[in-house]
N, C-alpha and C positions, 0 to 999 in steps of 0.2 A: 402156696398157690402158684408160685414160681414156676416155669421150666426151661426148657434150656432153648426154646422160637420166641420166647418173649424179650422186648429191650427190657434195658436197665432204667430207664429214663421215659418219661413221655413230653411233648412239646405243647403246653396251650395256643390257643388262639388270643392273638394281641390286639386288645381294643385299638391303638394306634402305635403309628409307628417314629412318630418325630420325639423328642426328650421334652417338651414344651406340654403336648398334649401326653406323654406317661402322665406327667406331674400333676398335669387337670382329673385326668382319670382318678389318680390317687386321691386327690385331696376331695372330689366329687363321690369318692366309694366308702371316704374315710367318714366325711359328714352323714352320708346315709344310712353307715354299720351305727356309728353313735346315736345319732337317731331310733335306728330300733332298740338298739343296747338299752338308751336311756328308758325306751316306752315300753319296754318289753319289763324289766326288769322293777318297774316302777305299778307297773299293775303283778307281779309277783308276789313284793311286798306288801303293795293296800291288801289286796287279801290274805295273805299270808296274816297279818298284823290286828285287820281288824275284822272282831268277832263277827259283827252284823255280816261279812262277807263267807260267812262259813256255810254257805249253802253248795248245793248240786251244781246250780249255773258256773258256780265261780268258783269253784275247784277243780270241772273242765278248762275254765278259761285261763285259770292258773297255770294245767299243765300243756294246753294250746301257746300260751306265751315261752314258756320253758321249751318244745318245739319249734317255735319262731324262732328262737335265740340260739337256738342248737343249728338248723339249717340255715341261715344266714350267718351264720360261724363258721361253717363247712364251706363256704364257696369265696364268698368276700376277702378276706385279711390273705388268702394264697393270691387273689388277683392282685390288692394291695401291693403286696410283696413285689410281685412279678415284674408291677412297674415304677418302684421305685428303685428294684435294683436292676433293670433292663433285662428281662429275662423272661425265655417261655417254658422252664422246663419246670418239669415235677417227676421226682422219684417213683419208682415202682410201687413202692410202700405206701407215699403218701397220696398215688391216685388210686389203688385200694383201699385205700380209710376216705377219700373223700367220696367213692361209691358208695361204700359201705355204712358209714355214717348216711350220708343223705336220704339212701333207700332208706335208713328207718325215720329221719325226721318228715319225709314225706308220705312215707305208707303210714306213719304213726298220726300224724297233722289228720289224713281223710278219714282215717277210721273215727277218729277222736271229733270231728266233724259232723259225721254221720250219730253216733252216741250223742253228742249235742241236741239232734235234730229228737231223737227219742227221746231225751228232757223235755225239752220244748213240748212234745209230742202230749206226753205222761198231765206235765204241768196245766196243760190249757185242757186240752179234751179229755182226763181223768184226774182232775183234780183232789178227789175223796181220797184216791189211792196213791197218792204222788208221796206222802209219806211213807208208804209201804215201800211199794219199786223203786222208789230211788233215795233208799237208807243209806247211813254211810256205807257200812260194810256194804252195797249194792256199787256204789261210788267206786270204792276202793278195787273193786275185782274187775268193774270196766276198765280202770285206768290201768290195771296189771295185765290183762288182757287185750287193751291196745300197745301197749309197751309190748310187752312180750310176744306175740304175735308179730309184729314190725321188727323185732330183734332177728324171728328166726327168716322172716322173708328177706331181709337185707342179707341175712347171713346165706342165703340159700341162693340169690340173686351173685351176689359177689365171689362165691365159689366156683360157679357156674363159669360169670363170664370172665374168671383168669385164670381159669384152667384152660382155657381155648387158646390154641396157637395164634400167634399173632406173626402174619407175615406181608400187610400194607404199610410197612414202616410204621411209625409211631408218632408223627404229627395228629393233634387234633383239631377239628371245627369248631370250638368251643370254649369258653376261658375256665372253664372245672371239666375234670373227668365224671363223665356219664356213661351209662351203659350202653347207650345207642351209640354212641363216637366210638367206642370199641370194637361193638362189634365190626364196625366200617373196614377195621383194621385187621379183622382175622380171617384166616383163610376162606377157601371158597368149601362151603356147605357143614364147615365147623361150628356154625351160629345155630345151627338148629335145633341142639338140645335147649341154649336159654333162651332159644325164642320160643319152643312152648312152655316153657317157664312162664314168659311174658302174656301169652296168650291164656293160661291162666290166671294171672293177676288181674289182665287187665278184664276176666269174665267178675272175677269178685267187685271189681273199679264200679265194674256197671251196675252188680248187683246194689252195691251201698248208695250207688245214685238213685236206682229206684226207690230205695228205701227212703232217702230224703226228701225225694217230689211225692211220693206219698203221702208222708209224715206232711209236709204241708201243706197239701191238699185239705187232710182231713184238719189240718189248724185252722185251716184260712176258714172252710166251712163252720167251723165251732164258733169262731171270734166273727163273722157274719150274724149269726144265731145270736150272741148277746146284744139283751135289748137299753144297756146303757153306753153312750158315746165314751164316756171315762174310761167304763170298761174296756171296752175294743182299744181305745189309746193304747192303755196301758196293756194290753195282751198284745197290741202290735211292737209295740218298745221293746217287748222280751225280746220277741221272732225278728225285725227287723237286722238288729247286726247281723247276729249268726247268719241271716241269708244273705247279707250281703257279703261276709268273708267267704262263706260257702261260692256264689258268683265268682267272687274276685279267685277265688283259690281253682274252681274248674275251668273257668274259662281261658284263664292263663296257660293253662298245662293243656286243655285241648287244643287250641289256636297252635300251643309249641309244636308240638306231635302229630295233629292230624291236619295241619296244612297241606297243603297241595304239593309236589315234590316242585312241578314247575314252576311255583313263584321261591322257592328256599334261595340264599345267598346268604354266605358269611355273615355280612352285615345284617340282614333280618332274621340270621338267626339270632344273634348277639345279643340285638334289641327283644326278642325274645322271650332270647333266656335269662335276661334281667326281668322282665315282666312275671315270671313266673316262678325265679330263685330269689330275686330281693326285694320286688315291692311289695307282695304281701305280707311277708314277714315285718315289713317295714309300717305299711297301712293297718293292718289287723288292729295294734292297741287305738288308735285316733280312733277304728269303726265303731268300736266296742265300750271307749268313753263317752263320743260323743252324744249319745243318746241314754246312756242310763247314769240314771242320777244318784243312785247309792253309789256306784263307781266314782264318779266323778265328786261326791264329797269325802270318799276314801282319800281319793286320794289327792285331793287339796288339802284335807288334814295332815297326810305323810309328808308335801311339799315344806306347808306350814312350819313343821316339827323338824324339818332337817334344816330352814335355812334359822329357827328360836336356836340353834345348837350351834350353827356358826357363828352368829351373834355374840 
């Protein structure tokens, strides 16, 4: 994807600039990556391990965490790096693979989102049939299908934009390579083939959005309709996370992107783009414990069993 208008090298953008605050940065990016690491990987296991958890819900939310840990991997441990050994550069290569990875851990995250919402959907307002539509073999081929699908867009995305000449130097706005920072960087009217790329995506983006405000439309309306308070609790228990990592995960990424040009500055970009590269990734397992209680006895069980082992 090389050619011969492109640098060798790209420059991120440096949360600070004194050796005092690298170090805080570090050790404040390092507590947050562990954190997810720990939460992310820990609802992996309870499901992975325990039978009771081998449903539809939680073999989405299995491979939502496996996502979460993929794209907070892709962005974190290279800033890490950056300031502990003072430095803003990144290879040709490795800001290629961090486009490219990230395209699929975030087109893979909304679709997988969206499929969510159609459980949820299936589960409350067609109950009779929820073992039919969402078999495992049914499972298995959305998650191949969200994977795969997000494989070829990231892969269609990232050829796109480094093939285009780059001739605004190669400093970026940014502490990861993204595809909007690039193109900032390439010639004049060169951006136009991945930007209807982009305006493609972003018509599917909208598409999956409706799909989800409708899907809970017709939930909220069904779980209204039952006439036991228990009931609706527990039909709100399902629906309540997932729309809240839903919230947390659109509103992050529109706030990035479609802010106003005239309030943008480095620094609010920054801040951000940490709101919408690390803290859901980060929040997502706490959303999704806190309220359902077969999770949460999973995986007090797993807690249990690993510290009976270091004992």
């Amino acid at each position: 994807m090389s050619n011969s208008s492109s640098p060798t090298k790209f420059l991120l953008l440096a949360f600070v600039d004194t050796r005092q605050l690298q170090l805080l940065h570090f050790s404040l990016f390092l507590g947050i990556y562990l954190a997810a690491l720990m939460g992310n990987s820990l609802i992996i296991t309870a499901v992975a391990c325990d039978h009771r958890l081998h449903t539809p819900m939680y073999f989405f939310l299995l491979n939502l965490s496996l996502l979460d840990l993929g794209s907070i991997s892709v962005t974190v441990p290279k800033s890490m790096a950056n300031s502990l050994w003072d430095t803003r550069a990144i290879s040709y290569s490795g800001c290629a693979a961090q486009v490219f990875f990230l395209a699929i851990f975030i087109s893979a995250e909304y679709s997988l989102l969206t499929v969510m919402a159609y459980d949820r959907y299936i589960a409350i307002c067609k109950p009779l049939h929820y073992g039919t539509l969402m078999g495992s073999r049914a499972c298995v081929k959305m998650a191949v299908a969200v994977w795969g699908s997000s494989f070829f867009n990231a892969l269609l995305h990232t050829g796109n934009t480094f093939s285009i000449p780059l001739c605004q130097g190669n400093a970026m706005e940014q502490f990861f390579c993204e595809i909007p920072q690039i193109l900032k960087l390439s010639c004049s009217d060169s951006y136009l083939r991945e930007a209807g790329v982009i305006v493609v995506s972003l018509c599917l983006i909208f598409g999956c959005f409706i799909f989800i405000v409708l899907s809970y439309v017709q939930i909220f309306t069904a779980v209204l309709r039952i006439p036991s308070e228990q009931g609706r609790h527990k039909a709100f228990s399902m629906c309540l996370p997932h729309l809240a990592v839903v919230s947390l995960f659109v509103s992050t990424a529109v706030f990035a992107y479609l802010k106003p040009p005239s309030t943008s500055s480095p620094a609010l970009d920054l801040v951000v783009a940490v709101l919408y590269s690390v803290v859901p990734p980060t929040l997502n397992p706490l959303i999704y414990s806190m309220r359902n209680k077969e999770l949460k006895e999973a995986l007090k069980k797993l807690i249990q069993l690993v510290l009976f082992q270091q004992q």
